[in-house]
C-alpha positions in Angstrom: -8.5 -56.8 -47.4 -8.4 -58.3 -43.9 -10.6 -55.9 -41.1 -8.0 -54.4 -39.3 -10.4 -51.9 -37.0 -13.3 -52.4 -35.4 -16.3 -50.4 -35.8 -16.2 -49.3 -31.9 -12.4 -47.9 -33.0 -13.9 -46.0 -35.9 -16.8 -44.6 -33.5 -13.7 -43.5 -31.4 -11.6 -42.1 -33.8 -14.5 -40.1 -35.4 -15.9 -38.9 -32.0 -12.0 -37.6 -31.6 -12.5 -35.5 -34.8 -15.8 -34.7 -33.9 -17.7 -36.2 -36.6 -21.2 -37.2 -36.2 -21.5 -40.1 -38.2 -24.5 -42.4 -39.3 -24.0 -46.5 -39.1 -23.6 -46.6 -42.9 -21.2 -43.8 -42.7 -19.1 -45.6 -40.0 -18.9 -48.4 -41.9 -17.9 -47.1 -45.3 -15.3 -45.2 -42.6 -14.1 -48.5 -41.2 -13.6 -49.8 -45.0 -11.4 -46.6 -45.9 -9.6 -46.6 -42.3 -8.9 -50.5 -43.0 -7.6 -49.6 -46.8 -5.3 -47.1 -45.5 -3.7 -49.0 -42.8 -3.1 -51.9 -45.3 -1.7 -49.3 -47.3 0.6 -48.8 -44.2 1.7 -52.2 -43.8 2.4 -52.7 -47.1 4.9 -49.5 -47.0 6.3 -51.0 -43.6 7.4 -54.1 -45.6 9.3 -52.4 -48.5 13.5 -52.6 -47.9 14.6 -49.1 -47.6 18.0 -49.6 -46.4 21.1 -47.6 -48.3 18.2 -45.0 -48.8 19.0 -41.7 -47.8 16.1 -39.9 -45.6 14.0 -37.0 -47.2 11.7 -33.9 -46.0 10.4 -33.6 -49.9 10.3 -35.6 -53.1 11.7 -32.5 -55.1 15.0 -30.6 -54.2 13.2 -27.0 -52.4 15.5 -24.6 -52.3 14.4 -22.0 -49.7 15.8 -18.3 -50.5 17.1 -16.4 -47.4 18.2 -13.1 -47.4 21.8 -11.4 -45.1 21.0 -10.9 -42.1 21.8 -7.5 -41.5 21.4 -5.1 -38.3 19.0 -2.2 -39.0 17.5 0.3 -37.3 13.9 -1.5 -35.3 10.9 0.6 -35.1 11.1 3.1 -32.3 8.9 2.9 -28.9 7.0 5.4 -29.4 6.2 4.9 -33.0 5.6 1.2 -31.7 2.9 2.7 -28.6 1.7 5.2 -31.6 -0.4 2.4 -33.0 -1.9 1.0 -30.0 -5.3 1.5 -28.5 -4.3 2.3 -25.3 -0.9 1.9 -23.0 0.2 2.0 -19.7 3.1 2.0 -18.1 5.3 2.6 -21.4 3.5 -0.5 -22.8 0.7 -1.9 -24.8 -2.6 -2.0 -22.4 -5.1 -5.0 -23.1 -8.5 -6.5 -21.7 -7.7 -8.9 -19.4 -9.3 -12.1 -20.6 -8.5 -14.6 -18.1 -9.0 -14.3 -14.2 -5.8 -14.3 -11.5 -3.8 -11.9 -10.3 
């Protein structure tokens, strides 16, 4: 297995995920970071021409129902459930400042 990251790209790529690691932990990291992008490379080499593209390894079949027009829930039903409204709407907190 050839070192294909450093140990100053693990220390970045674990301070992006926000993990605190130890020396020994970044270097068992660096091992399993190296193994997966050989992993990579070796997947980057196989011939997949003539194969067709796929979102899954099974056949998902995903059941829809009609779409049908109904009747929506009323405004007032919908205002009903709220804590408070204004002006025919729901009222929140504001939680961020501007007009």
């Amino acid at each position: 297995m050839s070192e294909r990251i450093s140990l100053d790209e693990t220390r970045k790529v674990a301070k992006l995920a926000r993990l605190a690691l130890s020396d020994d932990e970044l270097e068992r990291m660096r091992g399993d970071l190296d193994g997966i992008l050989d992993w990579m490379a070796a997947l980057a080499k196989l011939d997949t021409a003539g194969v067709d593209p796929t979102f899954h390894a099974v056949e998902m079949v995903t059941p829809l129902r009609a779409d049908e027009v109904r009747e929506g829930l009323r405004h007032s039903e919908a205002l009903r459930a709220a804590a408070r409204s204004d002006q025919g709407g729901f009222a929140v907190p504001k939680v961020m400042e501007g007009e």
